[in-house]
LOVOMI-272652 format. One record per residue (C-alpha): x, y negated, z negated; residue number from 1. Coordinates in steps of 0.1 Angstrom, whole numbers, plus 5000, padded with zeros to 4 digits. Example, Ala and Ser with C-alpha at 12.3 -4.5 7.8 and 13.67 -1.06 7.14 Angstrom:
BEGIN
 east north   up resi
 5123  5045 4922    1
 5137  5011 4929    2
END
This chain:
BEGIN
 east north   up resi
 4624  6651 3974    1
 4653  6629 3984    2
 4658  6614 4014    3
 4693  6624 4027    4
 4696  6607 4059    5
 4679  6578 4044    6
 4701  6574 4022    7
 4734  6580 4045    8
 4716  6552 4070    9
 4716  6530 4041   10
 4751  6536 4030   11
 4764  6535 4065   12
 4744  6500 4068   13
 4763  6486 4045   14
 4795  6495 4053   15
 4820  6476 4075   16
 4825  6496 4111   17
 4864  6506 4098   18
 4854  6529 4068   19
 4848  6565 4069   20
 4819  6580 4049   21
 4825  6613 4034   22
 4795  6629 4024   23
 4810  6648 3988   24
 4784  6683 3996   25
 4801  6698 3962   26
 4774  6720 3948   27
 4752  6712 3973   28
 4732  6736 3997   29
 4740  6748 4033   30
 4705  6734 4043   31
 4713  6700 4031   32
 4746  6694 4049   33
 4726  6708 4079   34
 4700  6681 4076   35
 4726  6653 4070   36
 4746  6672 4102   37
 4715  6670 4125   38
 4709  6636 4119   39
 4745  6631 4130   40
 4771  6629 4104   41
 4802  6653 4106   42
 4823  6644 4073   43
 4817  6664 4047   44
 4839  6669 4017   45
 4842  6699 3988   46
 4863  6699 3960   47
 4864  6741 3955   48
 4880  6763 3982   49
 4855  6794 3975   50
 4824  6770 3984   51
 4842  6751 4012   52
 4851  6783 4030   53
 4816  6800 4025   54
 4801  6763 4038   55
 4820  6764 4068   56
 4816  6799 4080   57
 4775  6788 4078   58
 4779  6759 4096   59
 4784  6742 4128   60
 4826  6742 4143   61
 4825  6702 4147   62
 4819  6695 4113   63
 4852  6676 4098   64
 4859  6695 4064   65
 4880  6675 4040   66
 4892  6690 4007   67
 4886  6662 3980   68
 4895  6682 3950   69
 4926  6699 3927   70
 4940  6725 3955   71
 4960  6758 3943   72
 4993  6766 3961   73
 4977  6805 3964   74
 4944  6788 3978   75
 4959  6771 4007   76
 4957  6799 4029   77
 4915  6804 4031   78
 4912  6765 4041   79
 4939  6759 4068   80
 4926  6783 4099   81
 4898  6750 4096   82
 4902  6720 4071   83
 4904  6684 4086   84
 4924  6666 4057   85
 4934  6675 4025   86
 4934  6643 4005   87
 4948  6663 3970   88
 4981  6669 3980   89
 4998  6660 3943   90
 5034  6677 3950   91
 5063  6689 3971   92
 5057  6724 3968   93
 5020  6719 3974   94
 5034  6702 4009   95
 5055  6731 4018   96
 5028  6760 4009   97
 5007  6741 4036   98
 5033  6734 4060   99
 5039  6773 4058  100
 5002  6785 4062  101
 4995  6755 4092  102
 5025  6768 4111  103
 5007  6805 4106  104
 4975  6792 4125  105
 4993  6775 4149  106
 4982  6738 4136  107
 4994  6706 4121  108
 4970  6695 4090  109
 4964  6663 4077  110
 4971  6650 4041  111
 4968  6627 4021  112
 4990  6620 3994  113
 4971  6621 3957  114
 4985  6594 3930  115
 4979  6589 3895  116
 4957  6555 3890  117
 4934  6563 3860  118
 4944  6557 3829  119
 4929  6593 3820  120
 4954  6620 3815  121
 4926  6647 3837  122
 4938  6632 3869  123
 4963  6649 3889  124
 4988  6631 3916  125
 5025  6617 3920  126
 5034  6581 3899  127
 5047  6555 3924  128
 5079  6564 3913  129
 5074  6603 3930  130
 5062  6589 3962  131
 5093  6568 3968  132
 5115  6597 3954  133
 5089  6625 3981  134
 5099  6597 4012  135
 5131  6579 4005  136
 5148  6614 3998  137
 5134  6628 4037  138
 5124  6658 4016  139
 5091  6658 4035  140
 5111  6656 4074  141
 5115  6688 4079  142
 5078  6700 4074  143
 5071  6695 4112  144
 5029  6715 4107  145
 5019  6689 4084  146
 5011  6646 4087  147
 5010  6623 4060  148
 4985  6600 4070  149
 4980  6581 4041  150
 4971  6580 4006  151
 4942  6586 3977  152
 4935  6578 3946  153
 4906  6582 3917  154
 4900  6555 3893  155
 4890  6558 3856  156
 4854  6566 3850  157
 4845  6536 3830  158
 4824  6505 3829  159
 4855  6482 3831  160
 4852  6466 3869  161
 4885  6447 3861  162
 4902  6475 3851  163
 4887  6497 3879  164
 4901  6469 3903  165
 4934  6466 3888  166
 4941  6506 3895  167
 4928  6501 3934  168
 4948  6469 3937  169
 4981  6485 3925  170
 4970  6519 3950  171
 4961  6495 3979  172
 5000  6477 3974  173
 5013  6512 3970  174
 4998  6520 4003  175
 5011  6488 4020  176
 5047  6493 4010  177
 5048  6527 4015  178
 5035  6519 4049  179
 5059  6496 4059  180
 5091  6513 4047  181
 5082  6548 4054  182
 5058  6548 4082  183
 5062  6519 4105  184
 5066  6541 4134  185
 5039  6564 4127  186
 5005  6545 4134  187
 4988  6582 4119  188
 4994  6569 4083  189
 4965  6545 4081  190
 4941  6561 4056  191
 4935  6547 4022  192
 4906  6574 4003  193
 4894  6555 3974  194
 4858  6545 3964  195
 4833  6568 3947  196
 4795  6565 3943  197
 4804  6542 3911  198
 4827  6518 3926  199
 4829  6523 3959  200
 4820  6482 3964  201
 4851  6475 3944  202
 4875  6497 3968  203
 4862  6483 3997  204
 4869  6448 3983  205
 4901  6462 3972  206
 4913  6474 4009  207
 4897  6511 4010  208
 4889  6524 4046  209
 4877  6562 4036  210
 4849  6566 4004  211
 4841  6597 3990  212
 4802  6590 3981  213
 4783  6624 3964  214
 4754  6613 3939  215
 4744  6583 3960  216
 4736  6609 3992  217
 4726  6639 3973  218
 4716  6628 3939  219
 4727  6639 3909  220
 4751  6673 3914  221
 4735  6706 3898  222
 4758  6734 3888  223
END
C-alpha cells in the first residue's frame, strides 16, 4: 500500500516554503484525497469536470479545487459555484464564458493563463504572441468576475533536461515581462504553475512557485 502522506511529507520537505503543492487526485479515489486531507493538505487538482464535481460534493468545503486540465466553454458552469483556480484558461472566449458563470454565483474566480511550451502539437494554450495581443489590447478589462493571477505551462514529455529547461526558462521570462508591463499594480498576479512529477526539480530551479505533482503522491494513475 502506498504511503500518501508519507510521501506528501516528503515532497513538502523538500520544497522551498514559497511553492504550493498541488496534489493532481485525477483518477484517484474519494478515500485517498480524504486521507491526504486529514493529514492536512487542502490542494487538490483534477483535470475532468465530471470527476471534479462528483469529488467535491463528497468532500470537505475547505478543500482548494484547482482545475489542471483542457476545460470546455459548456463545462464551465458545474465548476464555478466552487473551484479555486483554473490554471487551463487557453482563450478569450474561454475568459468570458467564466466571467459570465462567476458573475452568476456571485464570485470572482482565479485563472491562470495556459501557454504553449512543448514542442508537442497535444498541448493546448496561447503563443507569447496571444498573451501580449489578450493584455496589450485591454480585451480582458472589462471582465470584472474573473483575476488573472498568473501563468502555466506544460513541458514536453521527454528525457531532454535541457530542452525541458529551455521551455520553463522562456515561460518563467514570459511571466516576468508580462508581470511588469501588465500587472505591476496588481500584486494577485504572482503564480507561475509549472513542474510535474518528472521535472518538477527543473521548474523550481527555473523560477516555478505552484507544482502539479500526481504519480509521485499517488503512484501510478489507473483508469
Amino acid at each position: 500500500m502506498i504511503n500518501l502522506v508519507e510521501n506528501v511529507k516528503r515532497l513538502k520537505a523538500e520544497l522551498p516554503d514559497h511553492i504550493k503543492l498541488i496534489a493532481v487526485s485525477k483518477t484517484k479515489s474519494v478515500d485517498d484525497i480524504k486521507a491526504l486531507y486529514d493529514s492536512g493538505h487542502r490542494m487538490f487538482g483534477e483535470n475532468k469536470v465530471q470527476e471534479l464535481t462528483h469529488k467535491a460534493g463528497e468532500l470537505p468545503d475547505d478543500i482548494e479545487w484547482h482545475m489542471i486540465g483542457h476545460l470546455q466553454s459548456n463545462k464551465v458552469k458545474y465548476i464555478t459555484p466552487f473551484v479555486h483556480l483554473i490554471h487551463s484558461v487557453d482563450s478569450l472566449k474561454l475568459l468570458k464564458v467564466i466571467n459570465k458563470e462567476a458573475r452568476k454565483n456571485d464570485r470572482v474566480i482565479d485563472c491562470l493563463l495556459q501557454v504553449h511550451i512543448a514542442e508537442e502539437e497535444t498541448k493546448f494554450g496561447f503563443s507569447s504572441e496571444e498573451v501580449e495581443a489578450l493584455l496589450g489590447s485591454g480585451k480582458e478589462d472589462g471582465l470584472d468576475h474573473i483575476r488573472i493571477c498568473g501563468m502555466m505551462g506544460m513541458a514536453t514529455f521527454t528525457r531532454d533536461e535541457d530542452q525541458v529547461r529551455r521551455e520553463f526558462r522562456f515561460l518563467k521570462r514570459l511571466f516576468d515581462t508580462t508581470r511588469e508591463t501588465y500587472f505591476s499594480d496588481r500584486p494577485y498576479f504572482e503564480w507561475l504553475s509549472m513542474g510535474m512529477s518528472n521535472d518538477y526539480r527543473i521548474a523550481i530551479e527555473e523560477g516555478s512557485n505552484m507544482l502539479r505533482i500526481g504519480s509521485l503522491i499517488f503512484g501510478e494513475r489507473y483508469y
